[in-house]
N, C-alpha and C positions, 0 to 999 in steps of 0.2 A: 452278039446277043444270043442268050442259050433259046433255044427252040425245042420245047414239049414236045411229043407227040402223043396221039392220045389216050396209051396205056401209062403212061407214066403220070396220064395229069387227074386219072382216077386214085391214084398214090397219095394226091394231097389232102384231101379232108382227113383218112386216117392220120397222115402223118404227122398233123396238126392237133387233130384230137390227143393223137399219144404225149407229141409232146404239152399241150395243153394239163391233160394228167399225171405226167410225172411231175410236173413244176406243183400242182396243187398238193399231191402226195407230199414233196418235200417241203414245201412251206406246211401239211401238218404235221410233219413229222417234227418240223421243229418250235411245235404249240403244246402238243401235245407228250403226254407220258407214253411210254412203249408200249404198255398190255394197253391202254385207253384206243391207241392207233389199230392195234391188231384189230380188236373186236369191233372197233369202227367199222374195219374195212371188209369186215362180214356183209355191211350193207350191202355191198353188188353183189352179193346175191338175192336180196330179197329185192333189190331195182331189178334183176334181169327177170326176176320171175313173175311181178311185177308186169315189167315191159312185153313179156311173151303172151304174158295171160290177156292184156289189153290189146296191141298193138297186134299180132299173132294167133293171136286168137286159141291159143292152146291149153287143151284140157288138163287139168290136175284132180289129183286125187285126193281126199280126204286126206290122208297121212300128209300127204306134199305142202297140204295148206297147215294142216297141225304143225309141220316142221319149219315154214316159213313164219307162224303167226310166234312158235318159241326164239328161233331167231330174233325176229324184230322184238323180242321181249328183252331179248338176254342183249341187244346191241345198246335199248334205252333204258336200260336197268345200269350199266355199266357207264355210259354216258350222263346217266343223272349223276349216276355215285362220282363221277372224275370232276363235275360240274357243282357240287355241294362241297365237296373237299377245296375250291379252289378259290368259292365264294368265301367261307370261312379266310384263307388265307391273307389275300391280296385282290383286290376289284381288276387292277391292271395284267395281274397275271388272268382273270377270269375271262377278260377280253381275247384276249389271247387264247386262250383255249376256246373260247364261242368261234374264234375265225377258224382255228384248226380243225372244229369239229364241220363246220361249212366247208370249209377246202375237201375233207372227208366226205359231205355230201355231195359235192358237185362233180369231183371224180367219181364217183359212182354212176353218175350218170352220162361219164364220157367213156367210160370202158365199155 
């Protein structure tokens, strides 16, 4: 039987998160279109800053929120547009891109 000790068993929530987020990353990467994923995955930035401001309690600046609020502009502006393009398409394919674009949000929230 392998036996832990107790720096090693502080290793496993990350190691689980990580692998958790690369698995979501690769399942959207294969929903989604390549520029669609990139600009997705801008989102962790606007979760961490986000998460610091609530959780952390850490001050920003005016510029910092201007640049966070063009951000989450330019990530849903991009995400409608992949989203409108696919509806036209195919409904089956548009599912498909709703899941990639969720896999995209939920690693965002494991990074």
């Amino acid at each position: 039987m392998i036996s832990l000790d107790r720096e090693s068993t502080k290793l496993i929530i990350p190691a689980v998160l990580y692998l958790l987020q690369n698995n979501l990353l690769y399942f959207a990467l294969s929903n989604l279109s390549v520029p669609t994923y990139q600009v997705s995955q801008q989102g962790k930035h606007l979760t961490t800053a986000l998460i610091s401001r609530v959780i952390l309690k850490k001050k920003m600046s005016a510029m910092q929120y201007i640049a966070i609020t063009l951000l989450g502009i330019g990530v849903a502006l991009a995400n409608l547009s992949e989203h409108t393009i696919n509806v036209k398409e195919d409904s089956s394919k548009a599912n498909n891109v709703q899941l990639g674009f969720l896999a995209v949000f939920a690693s965002c929230f494991t990074s």
